[in-house]
C-alpha positions in Angstrom: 155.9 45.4 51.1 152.2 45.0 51.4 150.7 47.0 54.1 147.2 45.9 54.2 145.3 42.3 53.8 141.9 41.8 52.9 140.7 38.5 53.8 137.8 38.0 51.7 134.8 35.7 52.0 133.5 34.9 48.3 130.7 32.5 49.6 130.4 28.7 48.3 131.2 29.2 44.6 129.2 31.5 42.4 129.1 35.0 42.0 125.7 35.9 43.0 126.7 34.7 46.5 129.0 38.0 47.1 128.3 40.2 49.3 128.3 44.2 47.8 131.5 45.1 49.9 133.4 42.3 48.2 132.2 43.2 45.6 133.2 46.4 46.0 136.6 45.3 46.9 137.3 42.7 44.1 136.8 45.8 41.8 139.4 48.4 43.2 142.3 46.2 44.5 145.5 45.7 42.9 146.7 42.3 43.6 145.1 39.4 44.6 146.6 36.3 46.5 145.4 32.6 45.7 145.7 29.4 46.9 147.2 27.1 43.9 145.2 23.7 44.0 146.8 20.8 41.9 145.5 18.5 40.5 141.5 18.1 40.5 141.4 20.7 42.9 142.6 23.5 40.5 139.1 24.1 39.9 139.4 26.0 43.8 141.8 28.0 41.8 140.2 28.4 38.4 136.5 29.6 40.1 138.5 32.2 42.4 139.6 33.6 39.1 136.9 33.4 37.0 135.2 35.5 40.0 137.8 38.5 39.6 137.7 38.7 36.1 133.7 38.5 36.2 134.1 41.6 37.7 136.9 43.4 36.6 136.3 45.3 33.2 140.1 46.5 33.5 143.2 44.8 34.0 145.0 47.0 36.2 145.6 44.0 38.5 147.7 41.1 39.1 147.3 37.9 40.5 149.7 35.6 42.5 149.3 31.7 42.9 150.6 31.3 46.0 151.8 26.7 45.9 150.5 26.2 49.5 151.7 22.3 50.7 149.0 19.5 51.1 148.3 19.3 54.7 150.1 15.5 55.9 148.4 12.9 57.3 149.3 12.4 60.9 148.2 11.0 64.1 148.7 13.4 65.8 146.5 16.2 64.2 146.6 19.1 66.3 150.3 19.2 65.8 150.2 18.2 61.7 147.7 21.4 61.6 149.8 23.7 63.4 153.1 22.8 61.5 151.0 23.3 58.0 150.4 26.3 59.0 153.4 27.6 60.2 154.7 26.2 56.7 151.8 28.9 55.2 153.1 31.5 57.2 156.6 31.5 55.8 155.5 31.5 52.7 153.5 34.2 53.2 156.1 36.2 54.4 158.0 35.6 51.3 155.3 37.0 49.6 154.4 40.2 51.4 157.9 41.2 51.6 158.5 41.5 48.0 155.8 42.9 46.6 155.7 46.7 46.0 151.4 47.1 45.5 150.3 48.2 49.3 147.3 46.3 49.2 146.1 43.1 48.0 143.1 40.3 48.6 142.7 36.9 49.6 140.3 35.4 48.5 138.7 32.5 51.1 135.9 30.0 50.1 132.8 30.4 52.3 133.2 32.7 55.5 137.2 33.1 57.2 135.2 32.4 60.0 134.2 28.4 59.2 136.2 26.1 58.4 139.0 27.8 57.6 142.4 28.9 59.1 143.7 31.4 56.9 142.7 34.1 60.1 144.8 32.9 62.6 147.3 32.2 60.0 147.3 35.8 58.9 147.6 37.0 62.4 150.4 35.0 63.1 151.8 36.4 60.5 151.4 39.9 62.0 153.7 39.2 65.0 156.0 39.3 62.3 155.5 41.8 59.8 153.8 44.8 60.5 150.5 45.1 58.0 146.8 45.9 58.8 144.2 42.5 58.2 140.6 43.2 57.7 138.0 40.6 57.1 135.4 40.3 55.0 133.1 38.2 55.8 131.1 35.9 53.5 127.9 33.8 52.8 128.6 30.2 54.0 127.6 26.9 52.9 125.6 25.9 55.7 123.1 29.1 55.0 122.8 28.0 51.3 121.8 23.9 52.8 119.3 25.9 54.8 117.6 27.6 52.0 118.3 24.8 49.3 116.1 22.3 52.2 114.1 25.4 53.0 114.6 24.9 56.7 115.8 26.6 59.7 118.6 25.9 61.7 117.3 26.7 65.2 114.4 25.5 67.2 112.2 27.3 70.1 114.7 27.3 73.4 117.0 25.5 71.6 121.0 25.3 70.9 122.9 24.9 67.5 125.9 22.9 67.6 128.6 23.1 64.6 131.4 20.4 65.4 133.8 19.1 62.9 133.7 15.0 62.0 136.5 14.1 64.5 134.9 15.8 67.1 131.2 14.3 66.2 132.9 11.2 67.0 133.4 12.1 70.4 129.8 12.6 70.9 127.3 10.6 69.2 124.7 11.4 72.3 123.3 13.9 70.1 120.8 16.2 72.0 120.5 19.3 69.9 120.7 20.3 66.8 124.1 19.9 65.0 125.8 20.8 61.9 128.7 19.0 60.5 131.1 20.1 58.2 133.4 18.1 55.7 133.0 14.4 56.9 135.3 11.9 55.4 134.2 9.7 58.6 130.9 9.3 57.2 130.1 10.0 61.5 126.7 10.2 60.6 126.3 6.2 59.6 127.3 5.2 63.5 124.3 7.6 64.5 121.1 5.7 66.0 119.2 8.0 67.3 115.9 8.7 64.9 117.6 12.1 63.6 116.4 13.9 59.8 119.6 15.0 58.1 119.6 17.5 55.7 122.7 16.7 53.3 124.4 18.7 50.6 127.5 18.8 48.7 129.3 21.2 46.2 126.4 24.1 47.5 125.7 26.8 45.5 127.6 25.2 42.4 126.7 23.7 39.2 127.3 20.7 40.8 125.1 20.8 44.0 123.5 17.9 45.2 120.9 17.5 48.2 119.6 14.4 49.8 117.3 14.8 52.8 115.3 12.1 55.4 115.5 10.1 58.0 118.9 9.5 58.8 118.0 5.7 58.9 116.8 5.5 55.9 118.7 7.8 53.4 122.6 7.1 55.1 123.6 4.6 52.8 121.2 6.5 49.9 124.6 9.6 51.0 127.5 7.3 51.4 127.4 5.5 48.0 126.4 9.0 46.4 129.3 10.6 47.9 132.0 8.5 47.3 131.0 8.2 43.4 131.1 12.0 43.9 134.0 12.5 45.4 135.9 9.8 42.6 134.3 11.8 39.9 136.1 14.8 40.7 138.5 14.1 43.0 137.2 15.9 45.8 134.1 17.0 47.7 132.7 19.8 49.5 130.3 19.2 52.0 128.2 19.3 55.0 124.9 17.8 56.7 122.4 19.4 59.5 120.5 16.2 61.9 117.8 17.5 63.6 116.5 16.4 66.6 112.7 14.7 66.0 110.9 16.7 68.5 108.8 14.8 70.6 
């Protein structure tokens, strides 16, 4: 059984973006655990790979493609998360159960902490086997849209929100600085307030596109450019920064 997990950040999707202990990691470990994307989104899968072999000179390694399910569509979401989840963690099990290496990676897009679950998935995990989880933590999209736009996040006295698209909904009295990760809503189109969003998809890939302005007058400029994107290749990565116009 494996005995230790090393939950990796690998930043938004090129090598340079690792940081020296995953580096470091990537090079020594055994056995490394990846989400299998179908379809269009194999490429989440092939550019995990192509990152480990970049850096592995020998093949004393394996690799396992684990066939996580596609997360339902539900109306109740909480619930649909927390059942996909579980669904992870069984197969998990599975996994750690019968193999004999006593370590292995998992290798998470961005930062474990953003936008991703596989933490709390692994530690739910842990109530029922008993193996060690340490995380690595990674460079994150929303630091490469600051430096691609060459601005910064925070303001004198001032708060950053990060919210998800469903919850942006919620609260379209915007006072403070907010990013917003992954919306399909296209929340930022029922916005009126006089906001500049900084916009950026598929960061720190071949494929990385930015599109900055006033919100009123470069929304519709994003919408039509994302949903071509997104048909192209069958799936987008994204995320936007408004900032408040200071008076």
């Amino acid at each position: 059984m494996i005995k230790k997990i090393y939950l990796i950040g690998i930043g938004p999707g090129h090598p340079r973006y690792l940081t020296l202990e995953a580096v470091e990691l990537i090079k020594k470990l055994p056995l490394f655990l990846l989400p299998l994307k179908q379809g269009k989104k194999k490429e989440l899968t092939e550019k995990r790979k192509e990152i480990i072999f970049g850096l592995r000179e020998d093949k004393n390694f394996r690799i396992i493609e684990i066939p996580f399910p596609e997360r339902k569509k539900a109306s109740d979401y909480k619930n649909a998360v927390s059942k996909w989840r579980n669904k992870k963690v069984e197969i998990l099990e599975k996994v750690l159960l019968r193999e004999k290496d006593r370590e292995a990676g998992f290798l998470v897009w961005g930062d474990p902490s953003l936008y991703d679950g596989h933490i709390e998935i692994f530690k739910e995990l842990r109530k029922k086997l008993a193996f060690e989880l340490e995380v690595i933590p990674g460079i994150s999209a929303f630091q490469v849209l600051s430096a691609r736009h060459r601005i910064s996040l925070t303001s004198i006295a001032g708060s950053l929100i990060f919210t998800t698209p469903r919850k942006l909904k919620t609260m379209l009295n915007l006072q403070e600085n907010t990013l917003v990760f992954l919306d399909n809503y296209e929340t930022y189109s029922r916005l009126e307030e006089d906001f500049q969003i900084y916009w950026g998809a598929y960061l720190g890939t071949e494929k990385e596109v930015l599109i900055s302005g006033k919100l009123y007058e470069v929304k519709e400029k994003i919408q039509k450019l994302r949903r071509e994107l997104r048909k192209k290749y069958g799936w987008i990565m994204e995320l936007y920064f408004l900032k408040i116009q200071e008076k």
